[in-house]
N, C-alpha and C positions, 0 to 999 in steps of 0.2 A: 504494500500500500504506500501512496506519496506520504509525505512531509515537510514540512518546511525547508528542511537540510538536501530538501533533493533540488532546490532552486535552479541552481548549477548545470545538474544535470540535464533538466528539461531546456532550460536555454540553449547547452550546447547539442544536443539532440537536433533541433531547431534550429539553428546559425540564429540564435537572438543571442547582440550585444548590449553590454553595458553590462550594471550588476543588478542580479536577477532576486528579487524574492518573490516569494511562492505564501500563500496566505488563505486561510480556507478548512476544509470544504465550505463554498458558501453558497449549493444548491447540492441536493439529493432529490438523484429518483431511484425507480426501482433496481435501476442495472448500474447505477454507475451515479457517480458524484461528480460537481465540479468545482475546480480550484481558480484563484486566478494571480495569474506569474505579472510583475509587474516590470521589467528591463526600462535599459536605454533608449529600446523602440517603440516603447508603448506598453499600452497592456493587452493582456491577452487570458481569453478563457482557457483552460486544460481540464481536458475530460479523461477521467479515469476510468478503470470497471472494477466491481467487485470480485468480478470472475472474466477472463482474459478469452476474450469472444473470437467467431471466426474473421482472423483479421481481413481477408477479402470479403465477405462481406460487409463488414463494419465500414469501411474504403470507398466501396464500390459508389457510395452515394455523393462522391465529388462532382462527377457530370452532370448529376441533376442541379445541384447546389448552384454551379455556375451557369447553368442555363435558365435556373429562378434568376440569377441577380442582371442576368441579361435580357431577362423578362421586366425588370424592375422590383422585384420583389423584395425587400427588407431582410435581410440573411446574416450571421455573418463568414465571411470568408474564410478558407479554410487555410492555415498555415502549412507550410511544405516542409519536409525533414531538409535535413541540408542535405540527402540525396533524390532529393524532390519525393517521397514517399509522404502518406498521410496521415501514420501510425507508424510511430517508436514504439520497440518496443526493450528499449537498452534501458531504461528509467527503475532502479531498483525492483530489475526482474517485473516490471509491470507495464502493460502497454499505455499508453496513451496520444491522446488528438488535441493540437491545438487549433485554435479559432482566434480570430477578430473578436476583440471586446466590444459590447454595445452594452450602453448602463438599461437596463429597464426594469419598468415598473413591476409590483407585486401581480400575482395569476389572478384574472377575474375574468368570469364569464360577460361580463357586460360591455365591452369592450363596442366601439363604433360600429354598428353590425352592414353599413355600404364599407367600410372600410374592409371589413373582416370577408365579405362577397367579394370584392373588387380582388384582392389578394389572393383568395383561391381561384379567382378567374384567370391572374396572371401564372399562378402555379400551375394550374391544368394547360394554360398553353405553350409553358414551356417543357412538357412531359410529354416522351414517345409512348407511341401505339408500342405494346408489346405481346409476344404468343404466347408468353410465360404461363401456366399455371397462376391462380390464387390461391394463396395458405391459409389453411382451414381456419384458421384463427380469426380472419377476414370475409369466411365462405361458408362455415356449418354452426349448426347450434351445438345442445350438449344432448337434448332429448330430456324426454319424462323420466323416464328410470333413473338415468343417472344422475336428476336432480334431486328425486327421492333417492336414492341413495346416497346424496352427498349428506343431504340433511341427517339421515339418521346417523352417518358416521359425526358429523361435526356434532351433533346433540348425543351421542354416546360418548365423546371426549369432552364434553361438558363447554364445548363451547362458548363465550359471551354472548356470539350474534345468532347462536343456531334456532334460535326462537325466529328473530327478524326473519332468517332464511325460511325455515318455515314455511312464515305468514305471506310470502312470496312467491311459491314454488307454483302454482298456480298462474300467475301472470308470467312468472319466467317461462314455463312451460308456452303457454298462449300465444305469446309474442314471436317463440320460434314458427308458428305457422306463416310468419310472413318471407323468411327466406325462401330465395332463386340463386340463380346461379347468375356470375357477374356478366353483363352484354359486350361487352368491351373496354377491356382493362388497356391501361395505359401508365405508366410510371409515377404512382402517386407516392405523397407522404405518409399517409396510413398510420400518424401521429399526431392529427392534428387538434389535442385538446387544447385544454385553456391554460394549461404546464408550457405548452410551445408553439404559442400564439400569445404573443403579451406586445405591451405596450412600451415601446422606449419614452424617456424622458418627456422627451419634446411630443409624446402621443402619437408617432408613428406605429403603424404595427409591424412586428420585427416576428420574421418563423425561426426557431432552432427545431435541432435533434431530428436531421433528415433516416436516420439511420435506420429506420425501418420500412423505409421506403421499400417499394416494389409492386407488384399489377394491382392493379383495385379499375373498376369501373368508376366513373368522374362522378355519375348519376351517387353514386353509393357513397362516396366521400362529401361529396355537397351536403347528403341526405346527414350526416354526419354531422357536418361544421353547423347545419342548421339545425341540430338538435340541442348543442353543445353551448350554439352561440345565440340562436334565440333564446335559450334560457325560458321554455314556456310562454314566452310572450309572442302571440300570432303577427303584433307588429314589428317585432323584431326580427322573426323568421321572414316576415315580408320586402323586407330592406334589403337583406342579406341578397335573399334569393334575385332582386330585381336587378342589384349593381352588379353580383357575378352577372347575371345573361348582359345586362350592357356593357360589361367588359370582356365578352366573348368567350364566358365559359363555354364549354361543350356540355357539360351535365344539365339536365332538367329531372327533378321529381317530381312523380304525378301516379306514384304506386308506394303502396305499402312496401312492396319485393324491393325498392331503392333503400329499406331501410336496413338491408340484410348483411351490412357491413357491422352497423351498429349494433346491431341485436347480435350477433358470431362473437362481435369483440367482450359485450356484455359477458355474454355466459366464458368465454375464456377466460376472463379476468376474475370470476367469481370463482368459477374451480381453483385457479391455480392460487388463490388467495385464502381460499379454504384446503386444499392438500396440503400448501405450507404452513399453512397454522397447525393440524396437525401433525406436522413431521418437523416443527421448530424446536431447537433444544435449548432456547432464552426465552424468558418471560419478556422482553424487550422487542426481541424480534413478533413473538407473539401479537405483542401489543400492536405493533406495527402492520401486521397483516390482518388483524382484526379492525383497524381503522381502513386501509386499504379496502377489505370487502364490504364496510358499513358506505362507503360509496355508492352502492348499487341499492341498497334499500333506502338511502336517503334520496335517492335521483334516479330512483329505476325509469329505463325504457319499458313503455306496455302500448298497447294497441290505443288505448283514447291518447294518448300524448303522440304517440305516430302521424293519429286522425287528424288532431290539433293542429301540425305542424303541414296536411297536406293540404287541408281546409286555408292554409295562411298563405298558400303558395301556389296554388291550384283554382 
């Protein structure tokens, strides 16, 4: 894991001059935390991982990167090793990515929602058609069985939230009836909550963590950012959706099945948030993963808020 004493290292990893300190973690998510190295060039984020990922794919997501910022999109740029690579991974045995600093604001879903349209309409246009496969995690549900069965293992391990789950398994169930299969996937970001969609300083909206990029239909990811960022409000989901099409998105929704991005990522996120809880061997991490899956019962996706959002768009 970094350190402050690894300053040094990450600089020269990089060809960044001057003298380097390193200060931080001053963001976590679930895979990876970041730092920020501060040199004679400027400053710069440094992202780390908890567990040392596949580095071509972790990589892979520079071409999008620069073909957003040649789209005009708010990004920041990716720093190059000093043998033009985009992952070091000589840094006390630990890999890491640097980036462009840009100061911004705290995560909120309320964020300017033409702004927040406009933005994915620039990102979908500078994303290629691809034949790729979509990963299940973007493409299937979990099923009934294995919702009841998750509950009864998380309520026989005496779970906090295995009640909430529960009183939920019913609408999570429900909601999977609206998954189809994607119509035409194209190089999306396939991350785009309100963690990585924020607002710089000066209230531009700024995208990180391309890193899970990959095929998604545009229809499915819009369906997405409009659930995310209208925040339940039909006027908001109406903005969003009018400034993407005038800015040339290619996505429209106008079905339930656009929402089947949303609804795969829901139930993936809720499993894997409940296996690791019980297979956690820290009361901390616990906690961690029990607030993590209390997201989905404080903000569930279910069919009337689907309706809500097609009713606002439609």
């Amino acid at each position: 894991m970094l350190n402050p004493s690894m300053a040094q290292e990450v600089a020269d990893a990089y060809g960044l001059t001057g003298t380097p300190v390193l200060s931080g973690p001053v963001a976590r998510g679930q895979l990876g935390q970041v730092w920020r190295l501060d040199t004679g060039q400027g400053s710069h984020a440094v992202k780390e991982w908890f567990a040392t990922p596949d580095l071509e794919e972790v990589s892979g997501d520079a071409d999008l990167v620069e073909a957003a910022l040649a789209e005009g999109v708010l990004t920041p740029s990716i720093v190059r090793t000093a043998d033009t690579g985009v992952v070091a991974t000589t840094v006390g045995g630990t890999a890491v990515r640097v980036f462009e600093w840009v100061d911004l604001r705290g995560r909120t879903r309320r964020l300017d929602p033409a702004a927040v349209g406009a933005t994915l309409a620039a990102l979908h246009r500078a994303a290629p058609a691809t034949g790729e496969s979509v990963d299940n995690w973007f493409a299937t549900g979990f099923g009934e069985q294995r919702w009841r069965d998750l509950h009864r293992r998380v309520q026989g391990e005496r779970a906090p939230f295995a009640d909430q789950l529960g009183a939920l398994v019913d609408e999570l169930v429900a909601v999977e009836s609206v998954i189809e299969p994607h119509e035409s996937p194209i190089v999306c970001h396939r991350d785009l909550w309100a963690d990585n969609v924020l607002a710089t300083d000066d209230g531009r909206i700024c995208v990180v963590d391309f890193e899970n990029h990959g095929p998604a239909d545009p229809s499915q990811e819009l369906a997405m950012v409009l659930f995310e960022f209208g925040d339940d409000d039909p006027a908001r989901a109406r903005a969003l959706h009018t400034a993407y099409r005038d800015a040339g998105g290619p996505g429209r929704v106008t079905r339930r099945g656009h929402f089947t991005m949303l609804v795969a990522e829901q139930a993936h996120i809720g499993q894997l948030a409940c296996s690791r809880w019980v297979g956690a061997s820290s009361e901390s991490e616990r906690e961690r993963l029990a607030r993590w899956f209390l997201e989905i019962p404080d903000d569930p996706v279910t069919l009337p808020r689907i309706d809500r959002v097609l009713a606002a768009v439609t």
